[in-house]
N, C-alpha and C positions, 0 to 999 in steps of 0.2 A: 551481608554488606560487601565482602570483598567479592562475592561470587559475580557482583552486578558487572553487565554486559551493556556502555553506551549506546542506547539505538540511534538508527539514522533516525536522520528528522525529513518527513514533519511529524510531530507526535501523534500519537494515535488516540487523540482523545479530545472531549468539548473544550473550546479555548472559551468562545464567545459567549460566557456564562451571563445570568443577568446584572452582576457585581459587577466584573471586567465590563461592560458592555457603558455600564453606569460611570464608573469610573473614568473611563477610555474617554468618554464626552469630557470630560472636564481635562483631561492632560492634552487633547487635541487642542482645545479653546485654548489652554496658556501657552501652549508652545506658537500656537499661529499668532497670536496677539504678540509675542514676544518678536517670530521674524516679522512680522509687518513693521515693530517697530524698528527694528535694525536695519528693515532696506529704507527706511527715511535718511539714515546716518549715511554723508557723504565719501566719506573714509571709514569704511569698516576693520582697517587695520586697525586702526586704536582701540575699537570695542575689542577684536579679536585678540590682541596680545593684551590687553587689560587682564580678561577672564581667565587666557592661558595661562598667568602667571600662578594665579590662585588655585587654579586647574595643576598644573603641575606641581605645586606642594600639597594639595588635597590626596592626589594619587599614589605620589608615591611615600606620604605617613599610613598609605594603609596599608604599605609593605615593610612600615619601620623605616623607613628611610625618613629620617625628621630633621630638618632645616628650618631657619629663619627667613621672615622678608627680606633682614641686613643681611644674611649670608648670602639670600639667592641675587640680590640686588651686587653682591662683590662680585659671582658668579657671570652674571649676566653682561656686565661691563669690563668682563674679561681678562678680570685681575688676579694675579698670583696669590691672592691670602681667602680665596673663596673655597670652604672645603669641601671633602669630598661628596657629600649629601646632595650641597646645591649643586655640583657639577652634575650630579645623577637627574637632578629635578631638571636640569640646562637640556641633559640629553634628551627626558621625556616631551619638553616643549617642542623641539628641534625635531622629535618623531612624530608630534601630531601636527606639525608644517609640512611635513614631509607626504604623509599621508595626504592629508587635506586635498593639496596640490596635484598626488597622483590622481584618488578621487575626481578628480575636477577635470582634468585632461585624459582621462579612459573612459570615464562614465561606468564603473564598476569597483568594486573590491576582490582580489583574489588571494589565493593561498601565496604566492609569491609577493605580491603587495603586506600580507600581515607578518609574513618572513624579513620583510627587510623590515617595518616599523619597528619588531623584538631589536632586530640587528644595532640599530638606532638607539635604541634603549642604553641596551646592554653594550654596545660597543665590544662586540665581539660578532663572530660569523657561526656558532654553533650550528644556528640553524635546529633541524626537528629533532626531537629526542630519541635517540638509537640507544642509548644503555638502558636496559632494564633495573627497576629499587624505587622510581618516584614513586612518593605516597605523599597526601597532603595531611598535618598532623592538627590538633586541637592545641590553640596557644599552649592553654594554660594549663594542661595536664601530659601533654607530647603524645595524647593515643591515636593513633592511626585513624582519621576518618573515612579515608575515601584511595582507595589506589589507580589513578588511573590507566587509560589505555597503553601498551605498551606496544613494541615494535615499531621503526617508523613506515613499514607497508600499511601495517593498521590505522596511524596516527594518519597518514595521508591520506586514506582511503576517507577517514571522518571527516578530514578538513574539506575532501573536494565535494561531498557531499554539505557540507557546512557550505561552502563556494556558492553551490547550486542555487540553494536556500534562500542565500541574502542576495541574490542576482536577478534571478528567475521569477517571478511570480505565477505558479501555479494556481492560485485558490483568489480568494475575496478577503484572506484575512488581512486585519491593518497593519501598516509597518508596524505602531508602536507595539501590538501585542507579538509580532517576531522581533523585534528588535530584544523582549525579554526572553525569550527560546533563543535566537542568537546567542545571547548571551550567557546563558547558562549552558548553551551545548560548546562555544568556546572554551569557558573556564574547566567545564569536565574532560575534556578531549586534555588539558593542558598543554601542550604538544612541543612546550620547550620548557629547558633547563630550569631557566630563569627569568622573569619578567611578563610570566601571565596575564595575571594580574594587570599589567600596569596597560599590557597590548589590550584587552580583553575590553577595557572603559577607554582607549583610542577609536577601535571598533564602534560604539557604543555610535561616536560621535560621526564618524565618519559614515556609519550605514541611516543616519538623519538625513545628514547632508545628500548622499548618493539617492536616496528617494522624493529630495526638493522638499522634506518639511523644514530645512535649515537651508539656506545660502551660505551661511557664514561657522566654523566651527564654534559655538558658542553659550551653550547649552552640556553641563556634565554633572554626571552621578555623584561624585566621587568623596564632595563633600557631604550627600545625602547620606551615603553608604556608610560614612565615618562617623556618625548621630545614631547611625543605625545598624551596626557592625555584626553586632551577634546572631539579629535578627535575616540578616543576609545570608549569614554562615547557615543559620537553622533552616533556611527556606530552600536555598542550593542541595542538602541532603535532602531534606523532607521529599524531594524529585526522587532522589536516586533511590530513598529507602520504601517510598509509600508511593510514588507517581504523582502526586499533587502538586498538580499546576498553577492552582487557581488561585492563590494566597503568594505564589510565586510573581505571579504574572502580575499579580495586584500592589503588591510592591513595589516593581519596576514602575508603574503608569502611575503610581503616587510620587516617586523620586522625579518623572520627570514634569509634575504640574508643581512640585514643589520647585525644584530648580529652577522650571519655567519663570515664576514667580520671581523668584530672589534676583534670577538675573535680569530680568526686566527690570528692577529696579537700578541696579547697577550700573545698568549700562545709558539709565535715564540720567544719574547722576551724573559717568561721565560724560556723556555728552552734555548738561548743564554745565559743567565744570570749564568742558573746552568753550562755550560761548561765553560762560564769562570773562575767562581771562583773556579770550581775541578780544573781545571789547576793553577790558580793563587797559592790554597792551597796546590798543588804536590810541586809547584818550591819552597815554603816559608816553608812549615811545613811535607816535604816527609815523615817522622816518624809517622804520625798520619793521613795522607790520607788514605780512602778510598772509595767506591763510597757508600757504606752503609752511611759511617757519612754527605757524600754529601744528601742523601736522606733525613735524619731526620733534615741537616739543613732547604731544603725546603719544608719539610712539612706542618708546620706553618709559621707563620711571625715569633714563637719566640722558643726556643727549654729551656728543665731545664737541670740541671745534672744528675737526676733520667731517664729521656728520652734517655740520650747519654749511661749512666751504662745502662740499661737494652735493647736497641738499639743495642749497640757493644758488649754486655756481656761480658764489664768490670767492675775491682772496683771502687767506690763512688770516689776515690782519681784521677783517673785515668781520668775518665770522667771531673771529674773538672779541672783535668789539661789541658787538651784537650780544653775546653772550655775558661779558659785562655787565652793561648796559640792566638786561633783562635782572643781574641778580644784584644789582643797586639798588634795583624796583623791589625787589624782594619776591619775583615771580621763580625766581633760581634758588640754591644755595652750590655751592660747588668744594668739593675736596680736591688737594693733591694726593696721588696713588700712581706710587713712581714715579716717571719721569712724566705723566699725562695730565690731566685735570678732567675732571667728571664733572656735568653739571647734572643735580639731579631735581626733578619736577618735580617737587615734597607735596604738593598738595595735589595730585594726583598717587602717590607712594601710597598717601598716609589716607584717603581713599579704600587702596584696595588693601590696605593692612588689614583695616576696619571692618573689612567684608567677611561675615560670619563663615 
């Protein structure tokens, strides 16, 4: 086990088995039914930070990092009593915006793009692992399962090789079946300190989008993986120790027709969600409708006054009234937190609470 020596990729063996092949049909179908339905959505921020939110507490409980909705919602609105977990789940959102965005304006992913996402994360600058001693351990008993690559001339040499990989298309194979050999040659390479893991399922998301089966980052493993945690642990060695790919690869193409799924419904709901309440706010508040103020309601879970004044480019007074107005309706509730006041969208909140 410890003798194992990462190879370059691409692997040297049948990917295109008749299972994968079976499979693969069925997680292409929901992932394409899923973006067809999201380029109908006129604002795709809102679906987008909808999903990120639940995205980023998915991902990072699979590193023990565990937070609340109400934590990450203190977190997100910027308030001094958000603790340290959700600020960490704040930075993982803030790193898969980040990506996304470069993704979108290079037309690529590189070893310097997944260098800065960790950076983001972890809010630190380490950058690639130079001291030798990583070992990845087994929770529940602390035994050494896996040591990976050491030095970072090594470490780099795998990653530009990794680079090549998800950039390049040499062969006929489909994204989704390297998108599961991406991903298991990322997590083995590990290549930083801290925050594998969490870079590893940003990746995931970003090499969808970078080959056009995603427009929108909106589509993630992470709560698949968390249902299914041991079974991911056992499939990742199962590579190193026997080579088997093929229950590997089967894995990943089921996590993403299952995720496919759940989030098409999601993102069905909010979007019913926002045409309800544009419509409910036309018949109740016609004065102060429009689809802009519909927008910045769902943006977040919570919207300020300074967001709606500079949103609608109006006055400080105006904004406020607006704001008001909406939670006399009962389409708001609002706290004070300091010197500020938060309004927050509860029945959008309580929404994505709700989301398995």
């Amino acid at each position: 086990m410890f003798d194992y020596e990462l190879p370059m990729l691409p692997p040297n063996v049948e990917l295109e088995t008749k299972a994968v092949l079976k499979q693969l049909a069925r997680s292409n179908r929901a992932l394409a039914e899923l973006k067809g339905y999201a380029d109908t959505i006129p604002n795709k921020h809102i679906l987008i930070n909808a999903v990120l939110i639940n995205e980023s507490k998915d991902s990072s409980a699979i590193e023990n990092i565990v937070t609340t909705h109400d934590d990450l919602y203190q977190a997100m609105s910027n308030t001094s009593g958000a603790s340290l977990a959700a600020k960490e789940v704040e930075n993982y959102r803030t790193a898969i915006w980040q990506g996304y965005e470069l993704v979108k304006e290079r037309g690529m992913l590189t070893t310097n793009m997944i260098i800065e996402i960790q950076g983001l994360i972890e809010k630190n600058r380490a950058g690639i692992r130079k001291l030798p001693g990583t070992v990845l351990r087994n929770e529940k008993t602390g035994e050494t399962v896996y040591a990976p690559p050491e030095g970072e001339e090594g470490i780099r040499s795998l990653l530009s090789n990794l680079e090549k990989y998800i950039n390049v298309d040499e062969d006929d194979i489909d994204p989704l079946i390297k998108l599961s050999i991406i991903h298991y040659q990322f997590e083995s390479i590990h290549p930083f300190y801290d925050g594998n893991g969490r870079t590893g399922r940003i990746i995931n998301i970003l090499y969808l989008v970078l080959k056009g089966l995603l427009d929108s980052p909106i589509v993630y493993l992470s709560s698949y993986i968390i249902r299914n945690k041991s079974e991911y642990y056992r499939l990742l060695q199962d590579i190193r120790d026997s080579g088997e790919w093929e229950e590997w690869i089967l894995y990943i193409l089921k996590g993403v027709e299952e995720m496919s799924v759940e989030t098409l419904e999601l993102v069905k709901k909010i979007n019913e969600e926002v045409e309800k309440m544009s419509k409910e706010i036309k018949e109740k508040l016609p004065k102060i409708y429009s689809k802009e103020l519909i927008d910045l309601l769902f943006y977040e879970f919570y919207t300020k006054i300074s967001y709606i004044e500079k949103g609608l480019s109006i006055t400080r007074k105006t904004a406020s009234n607006y704001l008001t107005a909406l939670e006399n309706e009962g389409f708001l509730t609002s706290e004070k937190i300091g010197k500020e006041r938060i309004y927050q969208n509860k029945r959008l909140y309580d929404m994505i609470k709700a989301t398995p």
